[in-house]
N, C-alpha and C positions, 0 to 999 in steps of 0.2 A: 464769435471773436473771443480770444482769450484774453483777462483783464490782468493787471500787473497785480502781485500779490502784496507788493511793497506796502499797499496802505493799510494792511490788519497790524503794522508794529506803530504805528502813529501815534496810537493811544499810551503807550509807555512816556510820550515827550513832557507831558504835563507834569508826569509823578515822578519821571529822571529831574525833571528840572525844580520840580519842589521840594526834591533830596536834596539838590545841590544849594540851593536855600537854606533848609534846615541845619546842614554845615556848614557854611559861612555864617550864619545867626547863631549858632551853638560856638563856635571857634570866638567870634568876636564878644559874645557877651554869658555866655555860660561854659570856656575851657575848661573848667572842674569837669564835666560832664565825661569826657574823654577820656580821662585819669581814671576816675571811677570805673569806665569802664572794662581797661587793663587793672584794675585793683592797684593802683599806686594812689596810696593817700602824700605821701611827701611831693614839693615839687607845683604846688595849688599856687603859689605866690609865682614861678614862674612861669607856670600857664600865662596867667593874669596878663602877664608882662607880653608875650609873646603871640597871645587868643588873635586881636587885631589884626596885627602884621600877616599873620600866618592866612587869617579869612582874605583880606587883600589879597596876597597871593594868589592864593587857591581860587577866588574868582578871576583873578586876571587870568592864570592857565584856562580854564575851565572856557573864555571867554576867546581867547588865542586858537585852544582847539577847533572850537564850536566855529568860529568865522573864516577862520583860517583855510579851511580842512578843502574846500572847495576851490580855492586858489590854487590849495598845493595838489590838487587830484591825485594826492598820493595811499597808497594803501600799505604803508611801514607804520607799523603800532610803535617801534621802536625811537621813532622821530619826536613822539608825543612823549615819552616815557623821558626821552634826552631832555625836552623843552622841561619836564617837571623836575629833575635833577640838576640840571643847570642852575634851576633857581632856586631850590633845596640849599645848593652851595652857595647862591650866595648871598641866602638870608643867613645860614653857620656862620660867613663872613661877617657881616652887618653884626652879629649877636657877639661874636668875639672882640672883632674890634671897635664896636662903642659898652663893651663889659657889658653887655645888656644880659639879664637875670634870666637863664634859659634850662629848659626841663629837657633831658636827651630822651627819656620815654616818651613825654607830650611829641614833641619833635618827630620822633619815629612814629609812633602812630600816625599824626598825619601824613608823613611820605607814602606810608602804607594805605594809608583810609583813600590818598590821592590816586597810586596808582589802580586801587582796585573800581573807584568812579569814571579813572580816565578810561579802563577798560572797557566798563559798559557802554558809556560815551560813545568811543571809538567803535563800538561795536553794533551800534546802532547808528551812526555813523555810516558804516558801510553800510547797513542794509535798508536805510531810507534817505539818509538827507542825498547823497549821487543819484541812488539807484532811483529815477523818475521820469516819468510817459507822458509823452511828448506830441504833440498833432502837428505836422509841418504842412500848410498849406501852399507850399509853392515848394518846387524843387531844388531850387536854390537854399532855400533852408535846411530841406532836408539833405543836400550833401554836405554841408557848413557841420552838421553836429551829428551827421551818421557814428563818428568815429568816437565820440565822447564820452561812451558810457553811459547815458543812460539811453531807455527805449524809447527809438525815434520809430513814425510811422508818418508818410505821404499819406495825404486825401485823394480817397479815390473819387470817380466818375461817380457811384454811388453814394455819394457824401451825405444823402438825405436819410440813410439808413445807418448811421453812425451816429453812435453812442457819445455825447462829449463829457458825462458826467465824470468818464472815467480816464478824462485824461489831466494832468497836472496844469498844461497851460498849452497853448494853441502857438505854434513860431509863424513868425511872417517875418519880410524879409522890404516890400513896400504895402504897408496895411490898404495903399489904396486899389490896393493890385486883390483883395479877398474878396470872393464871390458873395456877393448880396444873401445869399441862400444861407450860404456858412454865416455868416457875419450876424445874422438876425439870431440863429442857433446858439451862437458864443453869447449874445448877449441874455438871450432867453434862459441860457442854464449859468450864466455869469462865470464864465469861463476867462483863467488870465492868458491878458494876450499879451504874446512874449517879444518881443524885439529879439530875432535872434541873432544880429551884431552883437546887441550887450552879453546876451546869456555865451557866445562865441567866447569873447574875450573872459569873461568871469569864469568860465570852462578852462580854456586852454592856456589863458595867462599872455596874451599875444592881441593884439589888436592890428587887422589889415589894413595897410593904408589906404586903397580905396573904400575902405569903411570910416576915414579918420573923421572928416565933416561929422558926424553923429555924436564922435565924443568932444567934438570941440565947446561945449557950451559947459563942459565939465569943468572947463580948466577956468578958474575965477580965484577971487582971492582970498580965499580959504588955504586954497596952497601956498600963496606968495605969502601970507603969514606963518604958513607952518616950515615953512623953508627958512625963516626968518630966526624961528624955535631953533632949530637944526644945525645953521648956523654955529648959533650961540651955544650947543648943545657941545657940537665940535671941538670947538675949542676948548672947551671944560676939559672934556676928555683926554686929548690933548695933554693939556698942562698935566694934568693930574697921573695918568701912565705913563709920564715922560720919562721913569726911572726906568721902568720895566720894557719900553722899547728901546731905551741906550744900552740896556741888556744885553738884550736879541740883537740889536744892530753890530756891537762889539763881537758877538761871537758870529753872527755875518763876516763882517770883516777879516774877523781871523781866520776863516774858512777860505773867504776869496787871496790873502796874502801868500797863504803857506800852498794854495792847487795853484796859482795862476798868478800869483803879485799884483803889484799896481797897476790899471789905478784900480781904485775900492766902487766909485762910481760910476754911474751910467746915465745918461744924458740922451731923449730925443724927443725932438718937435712931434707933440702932440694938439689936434685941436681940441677944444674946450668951448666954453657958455660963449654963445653967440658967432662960433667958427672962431675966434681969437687962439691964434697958437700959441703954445707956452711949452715951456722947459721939462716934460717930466723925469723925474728924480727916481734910481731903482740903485740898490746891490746889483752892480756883474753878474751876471752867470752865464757868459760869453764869452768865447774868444773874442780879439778889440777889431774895429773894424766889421763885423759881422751882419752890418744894416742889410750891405749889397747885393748877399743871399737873399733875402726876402723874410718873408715871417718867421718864427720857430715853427717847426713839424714833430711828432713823434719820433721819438730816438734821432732827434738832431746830433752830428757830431762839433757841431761847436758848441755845446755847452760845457763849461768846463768842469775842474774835478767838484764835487759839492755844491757844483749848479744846479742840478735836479733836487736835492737836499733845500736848498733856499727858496726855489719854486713852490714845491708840494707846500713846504711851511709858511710860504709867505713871506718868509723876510726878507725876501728881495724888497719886496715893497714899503718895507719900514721906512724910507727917506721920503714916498711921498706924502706924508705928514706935511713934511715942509712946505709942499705944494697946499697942503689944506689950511695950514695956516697964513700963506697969502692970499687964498681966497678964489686961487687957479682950480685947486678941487676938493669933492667931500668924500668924506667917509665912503658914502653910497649913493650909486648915480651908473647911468651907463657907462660903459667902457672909454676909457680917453683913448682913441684910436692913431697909430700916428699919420702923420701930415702924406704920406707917400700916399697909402694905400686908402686913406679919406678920397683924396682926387679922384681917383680909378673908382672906389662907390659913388662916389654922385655923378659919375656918366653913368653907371651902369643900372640906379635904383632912385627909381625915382624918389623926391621927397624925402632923399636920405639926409638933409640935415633938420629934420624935424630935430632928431637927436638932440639935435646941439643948442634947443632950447633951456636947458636945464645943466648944471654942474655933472661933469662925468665925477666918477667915483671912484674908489680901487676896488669895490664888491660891489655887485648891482642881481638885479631879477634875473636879465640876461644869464649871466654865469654860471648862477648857482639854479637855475631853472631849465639851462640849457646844453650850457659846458662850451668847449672849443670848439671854433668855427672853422671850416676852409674855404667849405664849396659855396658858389653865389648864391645857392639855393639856404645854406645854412645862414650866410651873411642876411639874407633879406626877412629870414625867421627872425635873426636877434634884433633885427631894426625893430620887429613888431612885438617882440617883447619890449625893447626899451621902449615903446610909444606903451604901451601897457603902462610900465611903469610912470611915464610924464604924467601919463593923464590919471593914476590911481596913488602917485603919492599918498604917500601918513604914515604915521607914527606906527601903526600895526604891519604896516606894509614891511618898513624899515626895520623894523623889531623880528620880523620873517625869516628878512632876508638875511639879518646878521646871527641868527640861531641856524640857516643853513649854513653859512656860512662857516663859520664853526664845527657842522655838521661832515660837510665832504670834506 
């Protein structure tokens, strides 16, 4: 039998991650260090001022990448490099406008000391935290995560000449369904045994609804508090970019005036938390009347002139703010679907209003993990990413999703 080679780079994790230590403790309490090492003696006062901030950072990235990176089963270095420039800018912000005392060399150095850590990261990254050998004890298992990326292997008939040292973790699918023979084995060489629903969902980002009972014990009130945060988080926001979306929604509007005239608004019944319909609020990008067609499609000809302009950018969706400041919807959350074509899914999928346990959103998992839907086969994928989401809410979750977001 051939063994996976992935576990000779293991031994780098201990000293990757004691570097990354060494820089967040050098950053927060010895930033001289850094300066010295580019030869800039001016500039040691706003180290000083900036050393903290900067270790914060740099650990939060470092910590976004590290957890993250499994969710997003993505292999674009480029994603990680956006996440550490995104927030480059806007600690520049932060430092401009509260006059905070800042070093442009210090500064660059870190961007640079960041991206050449992210690199190694990401680079070992790929070649062990995915890349991992797998024992699937039932078949079922093994077609669930054949397709995942890492090395999947069924138990044979001869399962007594099988080596278990060398595999990462054992998948089952009903542990009481594992052969007494295997089962002694796993415990004998203390092998982990995997539930492979959770490792499914953590993998693909999607939870099946005939697998939902498994994760229901997840959902307690830990999120109904942090939803609570989120909230509250909302509205800040809100208030506070209130200039800078009456911007974008101004030059929205001038757009939809001068291709198409009035009205500026767009209005339809969508459901929301607990199936309750509500009003949601978008920019035009429509000819009026255009419900009776049915959904949008690629190269729709009713959208009108600077309709696809407001789409791609988003600011169609700048008025439902409004919506989130009544409380109808958030930031992020599933899709607010409307009321037509809701009906038509709950004959067709089962358990399709799990959904509607949670605030839809105008960004969610779905979207940016998935993209646009038609076919019932695609609809019935995005249910199981927005049950992903219900039941894996948090702060990191949402912090993902709004850096993809961003991102496409």
């Amino acid at each position: 039998m051939q063994h996976s080679k992935h576990k000779n780079y293991k031994f780098f994790w201990p000293v990757l991650f004691l570097a990354h230590l060494t820089i967040i403790a050098l950053l927060a309490f010895k930033p001289v260090v850094f300066l010295d090492i580019i030869g800039r003696e001016a500039g040691q006062s706003a180290a000083d001022s900036m050393g903290l901030m900067l270790a914060v950072a740099y650990a939060l990235i470092v910590y976004t990448i590290h957890s993250q990176y499994s969710r997003l089963n993505s292999g674009k270095s480029s994603f990680y490099i956006f996440i550490l420039l995104f927030a480059a800018s806007i600690i520049a912000f932060v430092f401009v406008f509260l006059r905070i005392e800042y070093s442009r060399a210090f500064f660059g150095m870190w961007i640079f000391l960041s991206i050449f850590m992210i690199s190694i990261h990401f680079y070992l990254l790929n070649r062990v935290f995915i890349v991992k050998k797998y024992l699937a004890v039932d078949s079922e298992s093994y077609e669930m995560m054949k397709g995942s990326g890492h090395y999947i292997e069924l138990v044979s008939e001869n399962h007594r000449e099988i080596d278990f040292k060398y595999y990462d973790g054992i998948l089952f699918n009903n542990r009481e369904n594992i052969d007494s023979v295997i089962m002694s084995k796993i415990i004998a060489h203390e092998c982990d045994i995997i539930n492979v629903v959770h490792l499914y969902a953590k993998t693909f980002g999607k939870v099946p609804i005939k697998y939902l009972p498994e994760f229901t014990r997840k959902v307690n009130s830990r999120r109904s508090f942090y939803l609570k945060i989120k909230r509250f988080l909302e509205i800040i926001f809100c208030f506070i970019l209130s200039p800078l979306f009456l911007l974008f929604f101004s030059l929205g509007a001038l757009i939809i005036l001068i291709g198409s005239g009035r009205p500026i608004f767009y209005k339809q019944p969508r459901v929301g938390l607990h199936g309750k319909e509500f009003q949601a609020l978008k920019l035009r990008t429509m000819k009026e009347n255009s419900d009776a067609d049915g959904l949008t499609v690629d190269g729709d000809n009713r959208i009108i002139p600077g309709g696809k302009f407001l789409r791609s950018t988003r600011i169609d969706e700048i008025p439902q703010l409004i919506n989130i400041m009544r409380g109808e919807m958030s930031l992020i959350g599933p899709r607010a679907e409307w009321t037509k074509v809701v009906n038509d899914y709950r004959k067709k999928i089962p358990g399709y209003d799990i959904r509607h346990s949670i605030k839809p959103g105008i960004t969610g998992w779905a979207q940016v993990s998935q993209g646009h839907t038609n076919t019932d086969e695609e609809i019935e994928e995005k249910l199981e990413r927005d049950l992903y989401y219900i039941l894996h809410v948090s702060a990191d979750l949402d912090i993902l999703i709004t850096l993809q977001t961003m991102w496409t």
